[in-house]
C-alpha positions as CSV (number, residue, x, y, z in Angstrom):
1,X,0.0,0.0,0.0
2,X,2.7,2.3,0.9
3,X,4.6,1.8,-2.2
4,X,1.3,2.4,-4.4
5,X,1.2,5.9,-2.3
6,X,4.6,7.0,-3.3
7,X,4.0,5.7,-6.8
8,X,0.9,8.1,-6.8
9,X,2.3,11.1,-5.8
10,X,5.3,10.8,-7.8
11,X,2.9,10.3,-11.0
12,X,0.6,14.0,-9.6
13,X,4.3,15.7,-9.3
14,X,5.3,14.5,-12.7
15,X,2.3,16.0,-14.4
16,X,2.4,19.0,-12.4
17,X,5.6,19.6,-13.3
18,X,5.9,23.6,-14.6
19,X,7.6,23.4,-18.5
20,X,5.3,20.7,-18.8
21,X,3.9,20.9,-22.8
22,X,0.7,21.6,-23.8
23,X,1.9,22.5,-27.6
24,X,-0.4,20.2,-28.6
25,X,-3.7,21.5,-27.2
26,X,-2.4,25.0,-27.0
27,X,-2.5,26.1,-31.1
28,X,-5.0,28.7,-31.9
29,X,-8.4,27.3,-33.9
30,X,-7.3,28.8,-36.7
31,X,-4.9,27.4,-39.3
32,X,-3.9,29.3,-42.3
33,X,-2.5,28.2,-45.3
34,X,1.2,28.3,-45.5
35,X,4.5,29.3,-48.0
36,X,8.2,28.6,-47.2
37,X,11.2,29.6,-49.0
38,X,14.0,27.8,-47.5
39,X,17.3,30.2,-48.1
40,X,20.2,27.6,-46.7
41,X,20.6,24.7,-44.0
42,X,23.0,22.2,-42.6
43,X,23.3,19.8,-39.8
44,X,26.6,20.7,-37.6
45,X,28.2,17.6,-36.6
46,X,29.9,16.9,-33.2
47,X,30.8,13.9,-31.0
48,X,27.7,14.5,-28.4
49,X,24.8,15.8,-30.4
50,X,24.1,17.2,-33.8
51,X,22.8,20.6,-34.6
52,X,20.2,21.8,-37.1
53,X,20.7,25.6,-38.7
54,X,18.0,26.2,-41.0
55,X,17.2,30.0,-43.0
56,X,14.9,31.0,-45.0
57,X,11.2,32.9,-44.8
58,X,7.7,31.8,-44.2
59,X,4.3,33.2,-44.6
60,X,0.7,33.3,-45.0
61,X,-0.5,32.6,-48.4
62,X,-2.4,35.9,-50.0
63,X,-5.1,36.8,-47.8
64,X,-4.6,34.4,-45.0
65,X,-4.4,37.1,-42.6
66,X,-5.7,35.7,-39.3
67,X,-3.8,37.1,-36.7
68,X,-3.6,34.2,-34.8
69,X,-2.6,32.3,-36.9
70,X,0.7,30.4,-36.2
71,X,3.7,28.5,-37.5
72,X,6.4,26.6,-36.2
73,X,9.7,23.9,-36.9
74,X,9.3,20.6,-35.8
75,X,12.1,17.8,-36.2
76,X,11.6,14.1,-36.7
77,X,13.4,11.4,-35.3
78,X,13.9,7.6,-36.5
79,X,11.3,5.7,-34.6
80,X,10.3,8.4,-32.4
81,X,8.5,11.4,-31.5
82,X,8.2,14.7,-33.4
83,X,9.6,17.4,-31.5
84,X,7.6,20.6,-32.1
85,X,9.2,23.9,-30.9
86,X,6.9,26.5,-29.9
87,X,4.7,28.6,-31.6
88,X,5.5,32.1,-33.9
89,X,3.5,34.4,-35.0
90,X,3.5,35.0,-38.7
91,X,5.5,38.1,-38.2
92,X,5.1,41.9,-40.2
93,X,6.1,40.1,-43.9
94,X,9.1,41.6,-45.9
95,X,8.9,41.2,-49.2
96,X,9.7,37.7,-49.5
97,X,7.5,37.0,-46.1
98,X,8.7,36.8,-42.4
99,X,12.7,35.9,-42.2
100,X,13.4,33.2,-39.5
101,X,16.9,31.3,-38.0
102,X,16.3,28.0,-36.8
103,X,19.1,26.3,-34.9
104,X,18.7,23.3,-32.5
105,X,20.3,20.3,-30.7
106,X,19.2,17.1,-32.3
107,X,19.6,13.4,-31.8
108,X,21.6,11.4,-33.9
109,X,18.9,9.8,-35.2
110,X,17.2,13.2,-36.5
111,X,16.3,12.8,-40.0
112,X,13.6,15.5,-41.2
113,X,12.6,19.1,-40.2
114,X,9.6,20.1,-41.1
115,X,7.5,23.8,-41.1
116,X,4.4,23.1,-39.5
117,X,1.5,25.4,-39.3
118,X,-1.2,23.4,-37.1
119,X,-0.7,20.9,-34.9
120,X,-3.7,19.3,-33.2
121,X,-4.0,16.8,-30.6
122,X,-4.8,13.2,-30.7
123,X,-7.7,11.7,-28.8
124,X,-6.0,9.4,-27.2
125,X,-3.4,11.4,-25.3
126,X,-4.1,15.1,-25.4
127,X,-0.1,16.0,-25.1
128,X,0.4,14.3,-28.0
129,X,-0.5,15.6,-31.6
130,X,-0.4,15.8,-35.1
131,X,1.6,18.1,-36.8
132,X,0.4,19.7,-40.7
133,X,3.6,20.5,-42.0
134,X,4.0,22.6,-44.9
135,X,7.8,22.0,-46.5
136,X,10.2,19.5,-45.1
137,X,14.3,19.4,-45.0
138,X,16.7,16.5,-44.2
139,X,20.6,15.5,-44.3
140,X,21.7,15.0,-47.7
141,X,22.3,11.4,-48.0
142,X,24.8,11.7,-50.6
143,X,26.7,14.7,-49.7
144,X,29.4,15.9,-51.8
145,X,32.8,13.5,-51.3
146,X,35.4,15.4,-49.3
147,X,38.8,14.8,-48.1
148,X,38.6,16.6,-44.8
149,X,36.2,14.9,-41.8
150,X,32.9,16.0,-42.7
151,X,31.4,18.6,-39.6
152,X,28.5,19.8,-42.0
153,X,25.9,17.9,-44.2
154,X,23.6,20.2,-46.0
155,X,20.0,20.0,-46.2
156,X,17.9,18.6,-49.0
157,X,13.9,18.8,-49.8
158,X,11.9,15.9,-48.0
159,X,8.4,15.7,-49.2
160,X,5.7,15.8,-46.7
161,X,4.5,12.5,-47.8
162,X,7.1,11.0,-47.3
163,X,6.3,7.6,-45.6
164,X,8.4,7.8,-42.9
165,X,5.9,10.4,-41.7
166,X,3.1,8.2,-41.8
167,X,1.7,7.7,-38.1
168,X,4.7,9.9,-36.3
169,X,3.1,12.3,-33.4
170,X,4.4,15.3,-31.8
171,X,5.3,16.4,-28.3
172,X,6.3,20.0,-27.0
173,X,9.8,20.6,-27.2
174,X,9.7,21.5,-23.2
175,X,8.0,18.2,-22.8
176,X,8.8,16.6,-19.2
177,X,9.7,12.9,-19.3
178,X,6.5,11.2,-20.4
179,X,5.5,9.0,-17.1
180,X,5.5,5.2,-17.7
181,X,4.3,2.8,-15.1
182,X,6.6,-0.8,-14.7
183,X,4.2,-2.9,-12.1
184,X,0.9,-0.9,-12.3
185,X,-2.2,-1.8,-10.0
């Protein structure tokens, strides 16, 4: 009995955790149509993690105003989770739309990036969701032969049908450890 106690109020501090994500549930109703120009990008290699720098500009298609409307990066891993980032407004467009910078820590195993513009949660587990991305970016998997270690692979187009998409969900990039019960009663 004791041990089921301290079993429950671990669980109740776990999911009370602050930084805990809601990105899922959290997107505004509204989703607007979406257009991204991807300028440049590369994954930084290193001994302990990799690193994803991605340019270029995103926006509203014409007259998808909504001011709620958002947009975000997410990245996809091999059999796991899609890590979403959090949410950005379209931003006062330039010319060519709103100019963004994305640079993040990655697995190993990252093999995808995607703009997303909606992400919705599942019925199942309302933490979890699914993303609608717009245009995707990966590793090149035959990057140009070089004579030098190679620190830097450059990004290539994905298409977001690709099938390794197919069934992947999202979680909040400040997402707490996800509980998991060994020896439930």
């Amino acid at each position: 009995m004791r041990r089921l106690h301290l079993s429950l109020v671990i669980l109740a501090l776990v999911l009370l955790m602050p930084g805990r994500a809601h990105a899922a549930s959290s997107w505004p109703p509204v989703s607007v149509c979406t257009e991204v120009e991807f300028t440049g990008g590369s994954v930084q290699r290193s001994p302990m993690q990799d690193s994803y720098v991605i340019t270029g500009y995103v926006r509203a298609c014409p007259g998808a105003d909504d001011p709620q409307a958002r947009w975000t990066v997410a990245r996809y891993e091999t059999g796991g989770l899609g890590v979403v980032s959090r949410q950005m407004p379209y931003g006062v467009p330039g010319e060519r739309g709103y100019r963004f910078l994305y640079k993040r820590y990655a697995a190993a195993g990252t093999w995808a990036a995607c703009v997303v513009n909606d992400v919705r949660p599942t019925e199942a587990d309302p933490l979890l969701g699914t993303a609608n991305r717009v245009a995707c970016v990966g590793p090149d998997p035959d990057p140009p032969p070089s004579d030098y270690p190679v620190l830097s692979t450059p990004l290539v187009p994905i298409s977001i049908d690709d099938p390794r998409f197919d069934g992947v969900l999202v979680v909040g990039e400040t997402a707490a450890p996800r509980p998991v019960c060994s020896g439930c009663v």
